[in-house]
SEDO-293889 format. One line per field, with one value per residue (C-alpha): x, y, z; residue number from 1. Coordinates in steps of 0.001 Angstrom, whole numbers, plus 524288, in hexadecimal, padded with zeros to 5 digits. Example, Ala and Ser with C-alpha at 12.3 -4.5 7.8 and 13.67 -1.06 7.14 Angstrom:
c1 <- 8300C; 83566
c2 <- 7EE6C; 7FBDC
c3 <- 81E78; 81BE4
num <- 1; 2
***
This chain:
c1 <- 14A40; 1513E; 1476F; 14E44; 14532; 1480F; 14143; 13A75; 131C9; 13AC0; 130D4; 13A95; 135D4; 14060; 137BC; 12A5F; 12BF1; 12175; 11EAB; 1205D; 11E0C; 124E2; 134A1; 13DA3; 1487F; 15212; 15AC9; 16095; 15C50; 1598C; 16449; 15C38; 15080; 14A05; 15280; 14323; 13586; 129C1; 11B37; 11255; 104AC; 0FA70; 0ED57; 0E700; 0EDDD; 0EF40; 0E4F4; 0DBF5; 0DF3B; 0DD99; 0CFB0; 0CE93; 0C502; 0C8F9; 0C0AF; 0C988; 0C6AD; 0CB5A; 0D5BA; 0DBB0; 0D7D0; 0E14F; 0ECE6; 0EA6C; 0EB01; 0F742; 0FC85; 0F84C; 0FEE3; 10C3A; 10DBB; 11E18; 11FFD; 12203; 11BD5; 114F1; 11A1B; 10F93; 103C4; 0FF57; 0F2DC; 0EB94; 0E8ED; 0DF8E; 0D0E6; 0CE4F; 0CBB7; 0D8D0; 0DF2F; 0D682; 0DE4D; 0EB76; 0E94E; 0E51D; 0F07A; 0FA41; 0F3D6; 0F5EF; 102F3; 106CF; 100E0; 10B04; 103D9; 1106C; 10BBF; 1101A; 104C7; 1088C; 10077; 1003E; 0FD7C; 0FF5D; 10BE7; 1057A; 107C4; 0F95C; 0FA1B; 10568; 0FF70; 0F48D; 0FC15; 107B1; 0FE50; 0F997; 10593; 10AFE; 118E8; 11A9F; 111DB; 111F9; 11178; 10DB4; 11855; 11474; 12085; 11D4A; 11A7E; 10DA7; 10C68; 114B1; 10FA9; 10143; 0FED7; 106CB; 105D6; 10DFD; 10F70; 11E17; 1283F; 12F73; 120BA; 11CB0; 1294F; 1297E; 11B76; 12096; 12B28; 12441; 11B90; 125DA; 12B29; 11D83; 11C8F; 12B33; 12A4B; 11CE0; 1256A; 12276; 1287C; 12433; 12260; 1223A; 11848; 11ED3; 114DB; 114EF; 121CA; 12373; 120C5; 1282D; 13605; 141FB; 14383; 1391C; 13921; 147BD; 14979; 13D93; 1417D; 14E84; 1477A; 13DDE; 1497E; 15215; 1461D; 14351; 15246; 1512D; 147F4; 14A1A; 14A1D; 13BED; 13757; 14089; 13775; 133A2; 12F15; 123E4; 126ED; 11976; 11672; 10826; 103E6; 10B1A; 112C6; 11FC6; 12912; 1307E; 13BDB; 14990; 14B56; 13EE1; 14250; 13E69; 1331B; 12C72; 138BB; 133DC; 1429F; 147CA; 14146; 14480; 150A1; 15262; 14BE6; 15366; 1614D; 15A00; 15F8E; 15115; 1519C; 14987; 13FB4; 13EB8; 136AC; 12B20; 124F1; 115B3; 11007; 10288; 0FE85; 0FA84; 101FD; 10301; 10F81; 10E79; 11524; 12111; 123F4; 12406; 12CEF; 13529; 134FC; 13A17; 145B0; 1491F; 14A60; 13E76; 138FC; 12B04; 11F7B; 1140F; 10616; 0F940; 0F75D; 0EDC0; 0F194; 0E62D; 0E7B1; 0E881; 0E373; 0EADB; 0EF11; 0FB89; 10525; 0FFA3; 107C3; 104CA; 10A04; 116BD; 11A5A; 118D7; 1245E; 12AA1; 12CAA; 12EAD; 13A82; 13FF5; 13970; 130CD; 136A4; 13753; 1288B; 11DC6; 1114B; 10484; 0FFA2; 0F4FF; 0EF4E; 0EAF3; 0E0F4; 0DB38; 0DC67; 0D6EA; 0CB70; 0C94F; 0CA83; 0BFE6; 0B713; 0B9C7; 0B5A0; 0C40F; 0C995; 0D3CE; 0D3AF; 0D03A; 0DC4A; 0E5AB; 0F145; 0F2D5; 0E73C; 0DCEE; 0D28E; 0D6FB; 0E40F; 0E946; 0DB84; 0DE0D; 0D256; 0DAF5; 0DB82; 0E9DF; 0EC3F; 0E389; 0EA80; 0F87B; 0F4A5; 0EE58; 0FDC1; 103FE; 0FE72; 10D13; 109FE; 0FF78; 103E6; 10DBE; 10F91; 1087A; 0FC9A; 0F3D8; 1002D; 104A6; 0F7D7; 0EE01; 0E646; 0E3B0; 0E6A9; 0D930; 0D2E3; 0C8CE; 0C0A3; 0BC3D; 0B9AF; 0C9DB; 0CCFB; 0CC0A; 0CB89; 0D786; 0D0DD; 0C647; 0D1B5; 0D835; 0CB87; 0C6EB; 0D53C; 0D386; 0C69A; 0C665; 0D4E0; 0D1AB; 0D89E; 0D052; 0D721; 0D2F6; 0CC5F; 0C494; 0B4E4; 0B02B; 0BB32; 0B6A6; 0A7FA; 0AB51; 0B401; 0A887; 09F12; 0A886; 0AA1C; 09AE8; 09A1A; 0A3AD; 09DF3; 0913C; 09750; 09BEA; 0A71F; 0A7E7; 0B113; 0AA2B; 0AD7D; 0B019; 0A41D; 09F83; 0A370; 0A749; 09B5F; 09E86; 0AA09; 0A9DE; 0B6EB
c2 <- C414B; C409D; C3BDD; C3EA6; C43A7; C3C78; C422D; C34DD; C2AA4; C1C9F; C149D; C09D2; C022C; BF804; BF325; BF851; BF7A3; BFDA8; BF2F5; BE692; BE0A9; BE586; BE083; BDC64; BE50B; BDEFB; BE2FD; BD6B6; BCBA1; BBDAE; BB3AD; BA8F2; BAF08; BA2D9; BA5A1; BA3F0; BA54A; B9FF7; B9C01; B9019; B9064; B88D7; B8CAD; B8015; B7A13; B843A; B8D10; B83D3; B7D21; B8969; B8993; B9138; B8819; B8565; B7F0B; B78C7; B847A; B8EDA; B87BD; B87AB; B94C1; B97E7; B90FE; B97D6; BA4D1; B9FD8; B9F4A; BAA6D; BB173; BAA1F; BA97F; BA7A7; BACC7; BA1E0; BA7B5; B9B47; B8EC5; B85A7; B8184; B77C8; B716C; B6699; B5A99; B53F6; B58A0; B562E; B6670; B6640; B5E40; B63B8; B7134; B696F; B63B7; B709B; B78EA; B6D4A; B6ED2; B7D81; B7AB0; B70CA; B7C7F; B85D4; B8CCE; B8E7B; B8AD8; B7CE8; B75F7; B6BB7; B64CA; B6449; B564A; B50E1; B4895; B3BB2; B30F5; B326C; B3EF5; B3E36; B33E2; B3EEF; B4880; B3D82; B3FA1; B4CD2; B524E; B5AF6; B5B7D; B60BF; B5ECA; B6482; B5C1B; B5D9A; B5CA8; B62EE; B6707; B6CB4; B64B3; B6BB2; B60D9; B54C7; B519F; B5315; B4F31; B4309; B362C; B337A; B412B; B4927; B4BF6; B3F92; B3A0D; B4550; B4860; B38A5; B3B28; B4517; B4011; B3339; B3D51; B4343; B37D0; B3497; B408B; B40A3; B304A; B3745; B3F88; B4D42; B58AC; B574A; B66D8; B64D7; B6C81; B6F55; B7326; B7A2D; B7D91; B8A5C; B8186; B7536; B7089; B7249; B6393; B5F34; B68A6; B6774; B5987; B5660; B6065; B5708; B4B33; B4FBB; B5439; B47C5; B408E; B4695; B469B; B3B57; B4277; B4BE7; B5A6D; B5BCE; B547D; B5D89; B5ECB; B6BF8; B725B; B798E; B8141; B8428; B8E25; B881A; B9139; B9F4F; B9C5A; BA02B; BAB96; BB30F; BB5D2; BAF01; BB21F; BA977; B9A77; B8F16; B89AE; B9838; B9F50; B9E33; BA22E; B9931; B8DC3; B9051; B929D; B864B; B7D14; B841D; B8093; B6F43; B721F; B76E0; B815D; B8C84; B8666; B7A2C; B8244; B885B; B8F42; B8DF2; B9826; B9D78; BA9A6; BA684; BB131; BBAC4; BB7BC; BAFAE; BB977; BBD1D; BAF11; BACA9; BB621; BB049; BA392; BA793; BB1BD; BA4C2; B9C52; B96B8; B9847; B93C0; B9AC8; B9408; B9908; B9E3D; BA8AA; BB37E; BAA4B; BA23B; B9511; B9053; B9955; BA609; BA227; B9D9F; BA6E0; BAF41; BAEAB; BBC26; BC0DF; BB866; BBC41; BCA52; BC884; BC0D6; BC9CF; BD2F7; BC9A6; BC9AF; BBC18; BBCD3; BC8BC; BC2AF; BBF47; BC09B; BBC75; BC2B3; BC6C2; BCBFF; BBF40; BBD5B; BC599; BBBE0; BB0EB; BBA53; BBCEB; BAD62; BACA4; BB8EA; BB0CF; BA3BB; BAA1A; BAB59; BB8C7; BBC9A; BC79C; BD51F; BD954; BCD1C; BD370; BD4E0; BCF0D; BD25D; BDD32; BE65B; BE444; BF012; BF6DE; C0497; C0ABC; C1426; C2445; C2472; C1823; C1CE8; C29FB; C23A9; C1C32; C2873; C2EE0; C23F1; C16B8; C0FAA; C1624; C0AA7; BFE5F; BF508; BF4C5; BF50E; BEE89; BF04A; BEA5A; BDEFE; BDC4D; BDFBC; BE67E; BF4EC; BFE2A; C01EB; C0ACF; C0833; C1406; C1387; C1D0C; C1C4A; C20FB; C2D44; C34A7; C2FE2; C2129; C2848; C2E36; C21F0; C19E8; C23C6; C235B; C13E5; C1347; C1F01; C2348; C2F9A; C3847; C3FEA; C4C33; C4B24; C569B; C51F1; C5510; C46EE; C415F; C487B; C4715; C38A2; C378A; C3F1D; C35AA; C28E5; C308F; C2FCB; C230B; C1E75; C28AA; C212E; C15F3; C0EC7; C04C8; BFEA1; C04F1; C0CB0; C0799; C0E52; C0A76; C1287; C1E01; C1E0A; C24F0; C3089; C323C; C3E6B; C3CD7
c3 <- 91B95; 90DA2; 90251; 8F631; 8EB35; 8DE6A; 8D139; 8CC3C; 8D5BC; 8D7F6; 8D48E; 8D827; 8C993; 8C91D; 8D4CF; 8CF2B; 8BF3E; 8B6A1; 8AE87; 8BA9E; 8C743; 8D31F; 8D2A6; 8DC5F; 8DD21; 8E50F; 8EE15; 8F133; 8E99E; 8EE50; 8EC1F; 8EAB6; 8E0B6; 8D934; 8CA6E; 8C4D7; 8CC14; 8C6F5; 8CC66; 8CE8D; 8CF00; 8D5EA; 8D527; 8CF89; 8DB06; 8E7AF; 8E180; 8E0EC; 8ED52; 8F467; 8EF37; 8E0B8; 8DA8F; 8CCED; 8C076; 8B686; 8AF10; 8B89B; 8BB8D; 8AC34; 8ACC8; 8B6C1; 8B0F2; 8A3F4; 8AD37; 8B197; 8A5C2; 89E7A; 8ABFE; 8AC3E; 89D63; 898B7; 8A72A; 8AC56; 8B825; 8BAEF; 8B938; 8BED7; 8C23A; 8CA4F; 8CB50; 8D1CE; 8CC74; 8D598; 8CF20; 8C103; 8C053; 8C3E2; 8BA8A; 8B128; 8B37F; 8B51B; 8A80D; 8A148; 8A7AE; 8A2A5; 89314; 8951C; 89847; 88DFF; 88609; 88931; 893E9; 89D7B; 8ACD0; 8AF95; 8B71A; 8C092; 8CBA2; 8D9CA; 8E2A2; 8EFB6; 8F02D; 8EF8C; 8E54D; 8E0A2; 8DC98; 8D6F8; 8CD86; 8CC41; 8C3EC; 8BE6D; 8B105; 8B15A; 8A90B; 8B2C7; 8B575; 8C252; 8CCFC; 8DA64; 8E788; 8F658; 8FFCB; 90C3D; 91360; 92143; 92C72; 92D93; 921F1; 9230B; 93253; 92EBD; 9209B; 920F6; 92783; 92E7C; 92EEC; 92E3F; 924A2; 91E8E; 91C0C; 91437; 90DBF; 908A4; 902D5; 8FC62; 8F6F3; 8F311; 8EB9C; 8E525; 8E0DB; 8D9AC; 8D34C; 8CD3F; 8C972; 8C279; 8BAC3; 8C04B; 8C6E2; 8D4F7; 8DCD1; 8EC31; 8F29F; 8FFAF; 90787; 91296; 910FB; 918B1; 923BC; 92131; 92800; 920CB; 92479; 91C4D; 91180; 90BA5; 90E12; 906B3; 8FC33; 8FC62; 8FA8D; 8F05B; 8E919; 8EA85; 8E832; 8D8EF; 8D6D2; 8CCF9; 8C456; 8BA4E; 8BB76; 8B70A; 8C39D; 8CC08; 8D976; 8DA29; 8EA5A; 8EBC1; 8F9BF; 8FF35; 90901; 90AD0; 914D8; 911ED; 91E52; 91767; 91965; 90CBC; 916FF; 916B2; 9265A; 928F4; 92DC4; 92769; 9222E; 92219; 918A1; 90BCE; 904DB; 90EE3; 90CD7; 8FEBF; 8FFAD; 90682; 8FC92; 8F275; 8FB1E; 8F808; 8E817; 8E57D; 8DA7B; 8DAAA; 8D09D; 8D8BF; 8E0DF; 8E40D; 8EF9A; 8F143; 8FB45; 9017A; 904B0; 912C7; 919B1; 90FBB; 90A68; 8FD9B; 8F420; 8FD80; 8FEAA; 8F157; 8EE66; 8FAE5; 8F3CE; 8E691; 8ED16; 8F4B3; 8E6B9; 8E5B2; 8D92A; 8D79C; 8DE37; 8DE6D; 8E055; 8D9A8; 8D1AD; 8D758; 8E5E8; 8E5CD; 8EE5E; 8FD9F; 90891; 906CD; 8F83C; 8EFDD; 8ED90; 8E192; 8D578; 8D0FC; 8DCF2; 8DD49; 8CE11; 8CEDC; 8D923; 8D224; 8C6A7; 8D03B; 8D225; 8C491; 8C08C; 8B2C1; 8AE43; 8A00D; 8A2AB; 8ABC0; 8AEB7; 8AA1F; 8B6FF; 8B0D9; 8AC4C; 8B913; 8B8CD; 8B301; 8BEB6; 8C5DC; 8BDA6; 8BCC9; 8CC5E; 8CC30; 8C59D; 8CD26; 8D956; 8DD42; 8DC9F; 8E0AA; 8EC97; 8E7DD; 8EDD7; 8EA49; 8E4EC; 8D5C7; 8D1CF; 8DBED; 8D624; 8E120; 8E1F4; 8D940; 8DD90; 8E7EA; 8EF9A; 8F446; 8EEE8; 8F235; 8E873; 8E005; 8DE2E; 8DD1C; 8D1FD; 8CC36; 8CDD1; 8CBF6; 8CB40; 8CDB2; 8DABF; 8DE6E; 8D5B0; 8D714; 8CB37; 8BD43; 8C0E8; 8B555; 8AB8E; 8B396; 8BAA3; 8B03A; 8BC1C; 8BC66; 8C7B2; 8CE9B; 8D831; 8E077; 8E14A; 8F15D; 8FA5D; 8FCCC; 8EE6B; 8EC8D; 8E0B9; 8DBEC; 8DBBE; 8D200; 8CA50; 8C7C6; 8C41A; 8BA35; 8B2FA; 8B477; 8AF14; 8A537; 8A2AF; 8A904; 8B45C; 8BB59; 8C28D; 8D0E1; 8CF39; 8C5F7; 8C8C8; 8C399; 8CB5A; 8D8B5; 8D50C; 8D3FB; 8E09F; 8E839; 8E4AB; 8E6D0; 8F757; 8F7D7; 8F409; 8FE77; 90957; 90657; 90B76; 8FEC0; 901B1; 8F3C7; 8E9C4; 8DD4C; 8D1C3; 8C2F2; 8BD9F; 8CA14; 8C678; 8B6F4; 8B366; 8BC4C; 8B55D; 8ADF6; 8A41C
num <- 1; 2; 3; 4; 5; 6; 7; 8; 9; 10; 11; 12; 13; 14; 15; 16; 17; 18; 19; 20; 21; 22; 23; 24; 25; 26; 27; 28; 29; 30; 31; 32; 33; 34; 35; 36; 37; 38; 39; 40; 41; 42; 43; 44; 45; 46; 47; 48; 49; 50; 51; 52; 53; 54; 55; 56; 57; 58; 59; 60; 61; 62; 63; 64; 65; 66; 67; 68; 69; 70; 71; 72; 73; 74; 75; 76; 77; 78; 79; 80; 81; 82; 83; 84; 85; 86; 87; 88; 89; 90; 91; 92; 93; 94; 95; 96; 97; 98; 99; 100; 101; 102; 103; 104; 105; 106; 107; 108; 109; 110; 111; 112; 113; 114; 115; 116; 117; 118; 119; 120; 121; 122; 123; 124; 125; 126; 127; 128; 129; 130; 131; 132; 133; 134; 135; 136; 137; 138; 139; 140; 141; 142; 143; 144; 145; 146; 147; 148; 149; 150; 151; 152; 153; 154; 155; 156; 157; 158; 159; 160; 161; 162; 163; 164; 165; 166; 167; 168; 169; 170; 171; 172; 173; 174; 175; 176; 177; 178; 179; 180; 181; 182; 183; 184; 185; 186; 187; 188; 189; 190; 191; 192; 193; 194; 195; 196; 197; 198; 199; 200; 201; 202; 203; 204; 205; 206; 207; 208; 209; 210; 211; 212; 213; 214; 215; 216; 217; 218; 219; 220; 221; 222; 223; 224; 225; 226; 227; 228; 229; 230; 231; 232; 233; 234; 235; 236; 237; 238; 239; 240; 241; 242; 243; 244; 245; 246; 247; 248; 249; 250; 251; 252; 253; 254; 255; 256; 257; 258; 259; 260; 261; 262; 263; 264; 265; 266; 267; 268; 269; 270; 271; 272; 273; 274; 275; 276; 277; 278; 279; 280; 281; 282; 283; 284; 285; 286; 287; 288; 289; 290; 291; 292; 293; 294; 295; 296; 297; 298; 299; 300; 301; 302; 303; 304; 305; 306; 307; 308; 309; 310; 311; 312; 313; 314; 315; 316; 317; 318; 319; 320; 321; 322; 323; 324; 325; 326; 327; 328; 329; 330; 331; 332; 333; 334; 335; 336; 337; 338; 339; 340; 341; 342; 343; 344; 345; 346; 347; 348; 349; 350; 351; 352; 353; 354; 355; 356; 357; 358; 359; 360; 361; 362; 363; 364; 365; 366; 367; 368; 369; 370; 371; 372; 373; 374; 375; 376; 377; 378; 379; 380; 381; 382; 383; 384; 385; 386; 387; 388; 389; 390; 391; 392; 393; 394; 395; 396; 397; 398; 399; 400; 401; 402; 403; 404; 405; 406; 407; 408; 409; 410; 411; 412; 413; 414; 415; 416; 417; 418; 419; 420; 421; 422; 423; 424; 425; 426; 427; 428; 429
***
């Protein structure tokens, strides 16, 4: 065995940068990478849908959270909203005055493709709305009648034609696309398409692609409908541009953010989802989550998002009764939390040891230890420093006093961790 020694660490920081988010490095570089990448968001519609209750007032709260996070980024884009309550509206209209104000998230709308509710939002001063279009068969044979393809894909098309004649950009939701036929999917993407031709560019149809139950696959090798970058791919080979499209995922096995990033490597250049993931079942694909990797691709590097605005969505969420998972990555009020003495003594030597990166600047969340019966001395070390400034020597006789006491506690049969205020008037500095 030949292990050269070198005299300074590779701390491989192209890939890892002091002052960023993890970046791709690449060592071949996907041909078809969307030129721009961008996100949607839809928690007044999926969020809510998936059960987040939301007052009118909540609900402006969270767009102005929205905002104050995406900022001249251009992270965000949209937002899209329901329109069928009056609380709704109420939001709609708000978000829209925030808009006209300068505030720089786009808010569109979201119906069923019938003629009614297309007359629904004709007046609400939105100029894009979104549309159902269920694409899989799991659909068209059992919510139509009479029931198949060519029925569903006329309503559709009827529905499109209402929204354009109304003067609007329509967005078609297709739903259920990761298990849809290639048969239905980019002949009705033709016909859409053919259909709008004799409007301007403003009212160019734009495609939601919808993996409605996290059923899709980031892999090129995988056969249709299950290939996210091949489905892609293929709906890019119709004339669609990368803009004209958008891919709309769940998290139902696990695999939200990978096909995300599958989506935009393909050309696709929308993601849309929820920021902090709230929504159906399992949850929309979180925003958070889906920027940090795409900075990590090279996208916003002239301006990012304020992730750490979000602490404040969670804080509102908190006090809805909503919060997100103690361990829910980022933002959870675990999730840069260790119980472990091993942890804890790497970020004593060398706290780059046990981030990803600069939590407390890009997050606005501090490093912590849990002190447990796992923890060790070193966990004591590093929550003095934290909460004093000190560094106690491990030898230290407060420090082992201290760490005696904390063993008892657990050999008693504790199981809950002890907190500072616990112990900050045993500390002898």
């Amino acid at each position: 065995m030949t292990i050269p020694d070198v005299p300074t660490p590779d701390y491989f920081e192209p890939s890892f940068p002091r002052g960023g988010f993890p970046r791709f490095e690449w060592a071949e570089r996907p041909p078809d990478l969307a030129p721009a990448a961008w996100t949607t968001e839809t928690t007044h519609r999926d969020g809510q849908q998936g059960g987040l209750p939301l007052t009118v007032a909540q609900g402006v709260r969270i767009f102005e959270v929205m905002n104050a996070f995406t900022g001249a980024s251009g992270a965000i884009r949209q937002a899209e909203f329901f329109a069928y309550r009056a609380s709704d509206r109420a939001m709609l209209e708000a978000a829209l005055e925030m808009h006209h104000s300068g505030a720089p998230i786009e808010p569109t709308t979201w119906i069923r493709a019938t003629a009614k509710d297309v007359a629904l939002i004709a007046g609400l001063g939105v100029r894009e709305t979104g549309m159902l279009a269920s694409a899989s068969d799991y659909h068209t044979f059992h919510k139509f009648t009479p029931a198949g393809r060519s029925a569903a894909a006329r309503t559709y098309l009827d529905a499109v034609t209402a929204v354009l004649a109304a003067g609007l950009r329509p967005r078609l939701h297709l739903e259920d696309a990761t298990r849809a036929p290639r048969e239905f999917m980019l002949p009705f993407v033709t016909a859409v398409l053919e259909r709008a031709r004799a409007f301007g560019p403003e009212q160019r149809p734009r495609f939601r692609v919808c993996d409605t139950l996290g059923l899709g696959l980031p892999y090129d090798g995988v056969a249709w409908p299950r290939s996210v970058p091949r489905m892609i791919r293929e709906l890019r080979g119709l004339g669609l541009a990368a803009e004209d499209l958008e891919f709309h995922p769940h998290n139902d096995t696990h695999l939200v953010v990978a096909n995300c990033l599958a989506a935009v490597q393909a050309g696709c250049a929308a993601i849309n989802g929820t920021l902090l993931g709230k929504g159906e079942r399992s949850g929309n694909a979180p925003l958070e989550g889906v920027l940090l990797h795409l900075i990590g691709l090279g996208y916003f590097d002239q301006r990012a998002p304020d992730f750490k605005a979000l602490n404040d969505l969670a804080a509102l969420y908190e006090a809805m009764g909503e919060p997100v998972p103690a361990k829910y990555p980022l933002f959870g009020k675990d999730a840069h939390r260790t119980r472990a003495g091993i942890h804890a003594d790497g970020l004593n030597k060398f706290w780059w040891m046990y981030a990803p990166f600069d939590v407390p600047a890009l997050l606005g969340r501090p490093l912590e230890v849990s002190l447990t019966k796992d923890s060790g001395v070193a966990g004591l070390i590093f929550t003095v420093k934290q909460h004093t400034g000190h560094e106690l020597a491990k030898d230290d006789p407060t420090l082992l006093k201290l760490h005696a006491w904390m063993q008892a506690e657990f050999d008693q049969g504790r199981q809950t961790a002890i907190e500072w205020e616990e112990i900050r008037g045993l500390v002898d500095l």
